[in-house]
C-alpha positions in Angstrom: 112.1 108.6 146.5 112.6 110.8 143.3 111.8 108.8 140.3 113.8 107.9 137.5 113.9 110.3 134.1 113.0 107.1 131.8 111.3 103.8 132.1 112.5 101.2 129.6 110.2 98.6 129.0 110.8 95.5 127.9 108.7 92.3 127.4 110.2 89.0 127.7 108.8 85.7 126.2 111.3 82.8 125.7 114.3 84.7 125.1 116.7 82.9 127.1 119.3 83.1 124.4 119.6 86.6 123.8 117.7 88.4 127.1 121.4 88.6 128.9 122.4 90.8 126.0 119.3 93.2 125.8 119.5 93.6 129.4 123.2 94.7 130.0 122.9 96.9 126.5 120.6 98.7 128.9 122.9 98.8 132.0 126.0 99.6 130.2 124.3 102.8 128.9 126.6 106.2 128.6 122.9 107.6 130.4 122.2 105.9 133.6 119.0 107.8 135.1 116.6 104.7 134.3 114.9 101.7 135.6 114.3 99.0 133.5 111.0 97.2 134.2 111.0 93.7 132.4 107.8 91.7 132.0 108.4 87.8 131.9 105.6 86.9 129.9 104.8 83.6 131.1 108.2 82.2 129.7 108.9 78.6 130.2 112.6 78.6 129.0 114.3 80.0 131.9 114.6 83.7 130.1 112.9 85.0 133.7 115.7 83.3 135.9 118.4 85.2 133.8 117.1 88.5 134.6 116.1 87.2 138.3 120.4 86.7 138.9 121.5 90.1 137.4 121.9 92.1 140.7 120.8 95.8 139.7 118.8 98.1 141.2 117.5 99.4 138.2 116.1 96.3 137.1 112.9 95.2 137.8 111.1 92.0 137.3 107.5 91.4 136.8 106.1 88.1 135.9 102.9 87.2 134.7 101.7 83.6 134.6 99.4 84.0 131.9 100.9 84.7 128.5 99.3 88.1 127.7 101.6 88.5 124.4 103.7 91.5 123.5 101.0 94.0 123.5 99.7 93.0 127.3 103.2 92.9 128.4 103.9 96.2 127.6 101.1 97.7 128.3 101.7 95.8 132.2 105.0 97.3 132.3 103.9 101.0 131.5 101.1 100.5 134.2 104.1 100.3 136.1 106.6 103.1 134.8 107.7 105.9 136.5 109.7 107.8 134.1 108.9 110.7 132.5 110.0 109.3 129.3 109.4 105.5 128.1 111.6 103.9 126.6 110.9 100.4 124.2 113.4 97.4 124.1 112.5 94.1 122.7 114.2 91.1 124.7 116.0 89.9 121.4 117.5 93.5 120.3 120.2 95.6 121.7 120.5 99.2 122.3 123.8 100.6 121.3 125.4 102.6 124.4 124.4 106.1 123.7 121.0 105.5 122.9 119.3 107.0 125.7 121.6 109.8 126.4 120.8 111.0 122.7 117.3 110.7 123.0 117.2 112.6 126.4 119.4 115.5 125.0 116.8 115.9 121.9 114.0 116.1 123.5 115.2 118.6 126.0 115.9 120.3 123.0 112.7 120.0 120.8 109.6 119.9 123.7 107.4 120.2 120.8 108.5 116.3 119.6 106.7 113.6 121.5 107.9 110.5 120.1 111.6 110.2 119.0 112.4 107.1 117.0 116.1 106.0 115.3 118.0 105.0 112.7 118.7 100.6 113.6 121.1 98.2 112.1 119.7 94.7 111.3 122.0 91.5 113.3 121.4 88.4 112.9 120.9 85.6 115.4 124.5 85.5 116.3 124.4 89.1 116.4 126.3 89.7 113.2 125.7 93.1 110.7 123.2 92.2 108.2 121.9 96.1 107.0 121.0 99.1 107.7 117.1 99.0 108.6 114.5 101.9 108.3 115.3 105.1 106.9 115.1 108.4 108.3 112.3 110.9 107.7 111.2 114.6 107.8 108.7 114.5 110.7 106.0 115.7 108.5 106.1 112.7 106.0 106.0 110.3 109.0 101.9 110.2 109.3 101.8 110.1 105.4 103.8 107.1 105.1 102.2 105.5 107.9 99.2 105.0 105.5 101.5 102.5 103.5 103.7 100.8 106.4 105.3 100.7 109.5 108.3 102.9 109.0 109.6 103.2 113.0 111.4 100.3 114.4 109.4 100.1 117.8 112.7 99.2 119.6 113.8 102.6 119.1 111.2 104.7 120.3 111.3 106.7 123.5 108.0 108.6 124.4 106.9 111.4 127.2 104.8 108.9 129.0 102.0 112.1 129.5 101.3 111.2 125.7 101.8 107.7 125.4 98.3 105.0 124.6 98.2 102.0 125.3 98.8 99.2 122.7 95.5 97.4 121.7 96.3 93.5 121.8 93.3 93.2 118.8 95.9 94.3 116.1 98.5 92.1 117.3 101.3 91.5 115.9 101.2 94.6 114.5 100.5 96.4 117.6 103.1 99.1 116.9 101.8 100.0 113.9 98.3 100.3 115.0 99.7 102.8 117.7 102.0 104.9 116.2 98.8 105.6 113.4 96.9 106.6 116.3 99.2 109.2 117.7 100.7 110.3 114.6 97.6 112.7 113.6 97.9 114.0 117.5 102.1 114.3 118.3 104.8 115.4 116.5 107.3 112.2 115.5 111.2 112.2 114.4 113.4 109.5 113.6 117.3 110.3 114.4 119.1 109.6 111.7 122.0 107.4 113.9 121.7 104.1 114.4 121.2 103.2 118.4 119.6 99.9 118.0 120.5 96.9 116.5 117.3 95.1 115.7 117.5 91.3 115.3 116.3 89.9 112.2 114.7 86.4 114.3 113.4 83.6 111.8 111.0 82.3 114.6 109.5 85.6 115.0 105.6 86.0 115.1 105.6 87.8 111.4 107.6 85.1 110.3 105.1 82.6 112.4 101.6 84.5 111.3 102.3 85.8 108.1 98.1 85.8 108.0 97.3 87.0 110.4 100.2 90.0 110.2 98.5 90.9 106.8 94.7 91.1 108.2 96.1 93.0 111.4 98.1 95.6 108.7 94.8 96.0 106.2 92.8 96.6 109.6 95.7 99.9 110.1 95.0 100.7 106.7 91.3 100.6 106.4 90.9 102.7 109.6 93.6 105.4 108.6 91.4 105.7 104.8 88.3 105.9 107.0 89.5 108.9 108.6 90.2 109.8 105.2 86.7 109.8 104.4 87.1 106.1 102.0 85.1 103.5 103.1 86.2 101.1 100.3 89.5 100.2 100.6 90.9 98.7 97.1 93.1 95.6 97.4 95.8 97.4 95.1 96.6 99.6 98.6 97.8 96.2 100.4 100.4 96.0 97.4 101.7 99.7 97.6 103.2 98.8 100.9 105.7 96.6 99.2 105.1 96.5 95.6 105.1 92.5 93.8 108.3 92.2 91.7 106.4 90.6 89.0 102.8 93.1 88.9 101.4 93.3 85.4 100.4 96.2 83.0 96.6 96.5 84.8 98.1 96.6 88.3 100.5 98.9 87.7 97.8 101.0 86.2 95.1 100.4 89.3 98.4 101.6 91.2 98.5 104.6 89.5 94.8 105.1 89.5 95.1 104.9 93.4 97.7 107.0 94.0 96.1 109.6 92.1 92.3 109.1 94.0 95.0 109.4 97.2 95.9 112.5 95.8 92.7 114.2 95.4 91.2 112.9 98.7 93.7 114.6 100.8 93.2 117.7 98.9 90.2 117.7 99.8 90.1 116.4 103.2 93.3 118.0 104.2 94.3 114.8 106.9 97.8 115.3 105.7 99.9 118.0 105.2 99.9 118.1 101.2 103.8 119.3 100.1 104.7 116.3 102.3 101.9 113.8 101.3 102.5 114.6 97.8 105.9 113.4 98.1 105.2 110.1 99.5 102.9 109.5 96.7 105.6 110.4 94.1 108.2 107.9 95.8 105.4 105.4 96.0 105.0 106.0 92.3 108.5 105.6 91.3 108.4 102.5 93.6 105.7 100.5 91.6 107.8 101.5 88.8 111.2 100.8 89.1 110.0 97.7 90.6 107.8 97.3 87.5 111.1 97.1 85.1 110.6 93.5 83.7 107.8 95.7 81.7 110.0 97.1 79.4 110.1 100.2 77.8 106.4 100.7 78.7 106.9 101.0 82.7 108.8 103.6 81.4 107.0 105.5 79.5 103.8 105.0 82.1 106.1 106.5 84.7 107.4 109.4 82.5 103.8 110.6 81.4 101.8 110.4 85.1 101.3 113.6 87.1 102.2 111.9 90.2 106.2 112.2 88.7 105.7 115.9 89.1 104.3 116.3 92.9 107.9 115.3 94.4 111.3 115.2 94.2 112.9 111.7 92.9 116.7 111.7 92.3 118.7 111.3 89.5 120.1 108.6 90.9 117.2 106.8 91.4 116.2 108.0 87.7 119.4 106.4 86.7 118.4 103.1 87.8 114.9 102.4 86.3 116.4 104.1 83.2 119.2 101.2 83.1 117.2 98.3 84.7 114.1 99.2 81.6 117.6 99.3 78.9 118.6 96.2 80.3 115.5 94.3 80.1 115.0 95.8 76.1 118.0 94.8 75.2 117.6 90.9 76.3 114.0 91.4 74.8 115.7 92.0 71.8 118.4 89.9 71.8 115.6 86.6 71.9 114.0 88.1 69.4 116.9 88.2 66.9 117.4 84.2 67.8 
């Protein structure tokens, strides 16, 4: 029996309210060389049943009845995949009807890309726009940035299964993350810049549930990516740089600055990313902590004007524009209670 070009893999826990939808966005695709190997994960709300009555051969259904989480569930299901690509659909999103077929023709295009991320939008629970979600980036920014944050939605991805780890259930629920650090220093990633899925923004999901645990799991990522770096001592201003506190102070903007300078030099010197590309991340970073800084006044400003990490990328004027006008506006209230 010749085996299908992709295995989609999706884990299933208590998602009887939105499984039906994830399953037939996968059947109704433009591309239909797949099977689609769905892991109940021990659910107790019926979400395996709905799957059970959808009569397709493509489909098939394993159950486990001991809740191994996400990260055992899709590891089960790519024990189990055939494909030479591998495919990544959580229960609650969608995947818009070209998806795959897009995916396919790229990387029969570019052999030398082993994981192929996308553009998403963001629904809601009744499956209504919210936003667009993760931006696109040049592939050689992708394992710079990963040092800050997650920047591929993981129900997007498609993999050549030859290459593809296995998810490590320690760094739950950011076991995504952790991954795509690992492989990022050894295969080539690219984010399309279409959106093909729509990834539900869910109130009741496990970041939402374990905000603590989320953040140790993420410092864990970071720690281990500046370790390979050659820094040992991770400074609690990193955690912050991923997304920056709208109300820092003077001293942490400066120990943000600091930081993104010692970044700076360390990869010159250890040469774990490529530089031109690093160097940028650090500059956006930069402008970041700034613009996001603006309640400072005119001396976020002149703090951002005066580093040398302004220099080592490209920020637009656009974006110049707008920390410009947001520091204006907060000097110009400043002075108003002043003159009262």
């Amino acid at each position: 029996m010749v085996p299908p070009l992709i295995s989609v893999i999706m884990p299933l826990h208590n998602a009887v309210a939105y499984v039906g939808e994830a399953v037939e966005s996968v059947l109704t695709q433009t591309f239909g060389d797949f099977e689609l190997i769905v892991v109940d994960d021990a659910s107790s709300d019926g979400s395996g049943e709905v799957v059970r009555g959808i009569e397709d051969a493509r489909v098939r259904l394993i159950r486990s009845e001991v809740q191994l989480n996400a990260a055992g569930a899709r590891n089960l299901g790519m024990a189990e995949a055939k494909g030479e690509f591998v495919a990544f659909l959580d229960a609650d999103d969608v995947a818009l009807p070209a998806r795959l077929a897009v995916q396919v023709e790229f990387f029969r295009e570019h052999p030398e890309v082993g994981l192929l991320g996308t553009q998403v939008e963001m629904i809601d629970q009744n499956g209504s726009f919210v936003s667009h979600g993760l931006g696109t980036r040049p592939s050689p920014q992708i394992p710079g940035l990963l040092l800050f944050e997650n920047c591929i939605a993981l129900s997007s991805v498609m993999v050549r299964r030859e290459l593809l780890k296995p998810f490590r259930p320690e760094f739950a629920p950011a076991e995504d993350y952790d991954l795509w650090a690992r492989q990022a220093a050894k295969i080539a990633f690219y984010i399309l810049p279409q959106a093909l899925t729509q990834y539900r923004v869910n109130p009741e999901g496990v970041s939402a549930r374990e905000p603590e645990r989320m953040q140790k799991a993420v410092e864990a990522i970071h720690s281990w990516q500046l370790a390979a770096l050659g820094v040992h001592e991770v400074p609690s201003v990193h955690a912050l740089l991923a997304g920056w506190p709208i109300s820092a102070d003077r001293e942490t903007v400066c120990r943000a600055e600091q930081w993104l300078l010692a970044l700076k030099k360390i990869n010159d010197q250890a040469g774990g990313y490529d530089r031109q590309a690093f160097d940028q991340i650090l500059a956006e970073r930069w402008f970041m902590v700034c613009n996001d800084s603006w309640q400072l006044g005119g001396w976020v400003l002149k703090i951002y004007w005066k580093s040398p990490l302004r220099r080592l990328g490209h920020i637009t004027l656009g974006q110049k524009c707008q920390i410009l006008r947001r520091v204006l506006s907060q000097v110009i209230r400043k002075l108003g209670r002043d003159s009262h």
